[in-house]
C-alpha positions as CSV (number, residue, x, y, z in Angstrom):
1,X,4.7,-1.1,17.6
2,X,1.8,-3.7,18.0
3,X,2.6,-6.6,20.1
4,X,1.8,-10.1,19.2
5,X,-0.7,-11.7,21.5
6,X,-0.3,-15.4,22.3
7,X,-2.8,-17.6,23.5
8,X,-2.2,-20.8,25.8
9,X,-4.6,-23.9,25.6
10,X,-5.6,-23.0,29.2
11,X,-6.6,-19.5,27.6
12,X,-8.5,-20.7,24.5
13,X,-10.4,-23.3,26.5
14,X,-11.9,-20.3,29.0
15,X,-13.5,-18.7,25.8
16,X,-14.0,-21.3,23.1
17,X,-17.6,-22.7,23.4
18,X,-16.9,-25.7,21.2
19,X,-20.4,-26.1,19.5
20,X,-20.1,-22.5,18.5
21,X,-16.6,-23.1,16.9
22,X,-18.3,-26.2,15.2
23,X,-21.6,-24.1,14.0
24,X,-18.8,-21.3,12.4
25,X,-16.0,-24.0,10.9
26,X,-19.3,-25.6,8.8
27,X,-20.7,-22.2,7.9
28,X,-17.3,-20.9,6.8
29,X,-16.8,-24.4,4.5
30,X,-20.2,-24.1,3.4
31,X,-19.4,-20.6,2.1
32,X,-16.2,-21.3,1.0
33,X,-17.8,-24.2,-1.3
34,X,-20.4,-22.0,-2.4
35,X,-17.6,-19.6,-3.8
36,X,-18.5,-16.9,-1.6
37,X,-14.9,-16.9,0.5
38,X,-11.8,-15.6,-1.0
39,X,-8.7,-18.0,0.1
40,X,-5.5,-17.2,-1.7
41,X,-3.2,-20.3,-2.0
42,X,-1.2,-20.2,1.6
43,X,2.9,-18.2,1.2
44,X,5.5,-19.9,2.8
45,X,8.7,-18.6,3.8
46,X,11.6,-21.4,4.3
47,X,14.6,-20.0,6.4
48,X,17.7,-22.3,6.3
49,X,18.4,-23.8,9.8
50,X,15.9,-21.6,11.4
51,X,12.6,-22.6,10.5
52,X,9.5,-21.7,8.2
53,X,6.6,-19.5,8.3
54,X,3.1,-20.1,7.1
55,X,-0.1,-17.6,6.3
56,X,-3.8,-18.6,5.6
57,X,-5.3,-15.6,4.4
58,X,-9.5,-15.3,4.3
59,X,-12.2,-13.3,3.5
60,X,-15.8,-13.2,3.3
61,X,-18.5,-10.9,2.8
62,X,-19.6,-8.8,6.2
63,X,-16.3,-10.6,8.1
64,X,-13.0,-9.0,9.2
65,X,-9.8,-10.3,6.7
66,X,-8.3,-13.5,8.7
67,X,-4.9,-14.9,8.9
Protein backbone atom coordinates (compact mmCIF):
# COMPACT_ATOMS: atom_id res chain seq x y z
CA UNK A 1 0.00 0.00 0.00
CA UNK A 2 1.34 3.63 -0.91
CA UNK A 3 1.50 5.94 1.89
CA UNK A 4 0.29 9.50 1.64
CA UNK A 5 3.01 12.05 2.02
CA UNK A 6 2.25 15.23 3.90
CA UNK A 7 4.01 18.37 3.58
CA UNK A 8 4.36 21.08 6.44
CA UNK A 9 4.75 24.86 5.60
CA UNK A 10 8.23 24.59 7.17
CA UNK A 11 8.80 21.68 4.43
CA UNK A 12 7.43 23.54 1.36
CA UNK A 13 9.24 26.67 2.23
CA UNK A 14 12.84 24.61 2.08
CA UNK A 15 12.04 23.74 -1.58
CA UNK A 16 9.67 26.20 -3.17
CA UNK A 17 11.64 28.94 -4.92
CA UNK A 18 8.85 31.36 -5.18
CA UNK A 19 9.67 33.05 -8.55
CA UNK A 20 9.83 29.69 -10.06
CA UNK A 21 6.30 28.70 -8.65
CA UNK A 22 5.18 32.15 -10.10
CA UNK A 23 6.98 31.55 -13.72
CA UNK A 24 4.92 27.82 -13.73
CA UNK A 25 1.28 29.15 -12.19
CA UNK A 26 1.37 31.89 -15.37
CA UNK A 27 2.67 29.32 -17.89
CA UNK A 28 0.10 26.71 -16.71
CA UNK A 29 -2.89 29.64 -17.05
CA UNK A 30 -1.46 30.75 -20.12
CA UNK A 31 -1.88 27.15 -21.53
CA UNK A 32 -4.91 26.52 -19.96
CA UNK A 33 -6.40 29.72 -21.83
CA UNK A 34 -4.93 28.76 -24.91
CA UNK A 35 -7.01 25.38 -24.65
CA UNK A 36 -3.99 23.37 -24.45
CA UNK A 37 -4.78 21.93 -20.57
CA UNK A 38 -7.43 19.43 -19.90
CA UNK A 39 -9.30 20.36 -16.44
CA UNK A 40 -12.36 18.32 -15.75
CA UNK A 41 -14.89 20.27 -13.54
CA UNK A 42 -13.52 19.41 -9.75
CA UNK A 43 -15.75 15.98 -7.88
CA UNK A 44 -16.77 16.53 -4.59
CA UNK A 45 -17.70 14.04 -2.12
CA UNK A 46 -19.97 15.48 0.98
CA UNK A 47 -19.89 13.02 4.06
CA UNK A 48 -22.60 13.85 6.67
CA UNK A 49 -20.93 15.05 9.97
CA UNK A 50 -17.63 14.12 8.85
CA UNK A 51 -16.47 16.32 6.25
CA UNK A 52 -15.93 16.66 2.28
CA UNK A 53 -13.35 15.88 -0.09
CA UNK A 54 -12.19 17.74 -3.14
CA UNK A 55 -10.05 16.72 -6.56
CA UNK A 56 -8.54 19.15 -9.15
CA UNK A 57 -7.57 16.92 -11.82
CA UNK A 58 -4.93 18.35 -14.83
CA UNK A 59 -3.15 17.61 -17.71
CA UNK A 60 -1.08 19.04 -20.30
CA UNK A 61 0.92 17.94 -23.03
CA UNK A 62 4.73 16.57 -21.99
CA UNK A 63 3.48 16.89 -17.96
CA UNK A 64 2.66 14.17 -15.42
CA UNK A 65 -1.50 14.05 -14.71
CA UNK A 66 -2.00 16.37 -11.40
CA UNK A 67 -4.32 16.28 -8.63
Amino acid sequence: MTSIRYLSTADVAQVLEPSAAMDALAAGFKALSAGQVQAPPRPKIDVPGKGFGLAMLAWMPERHVAL
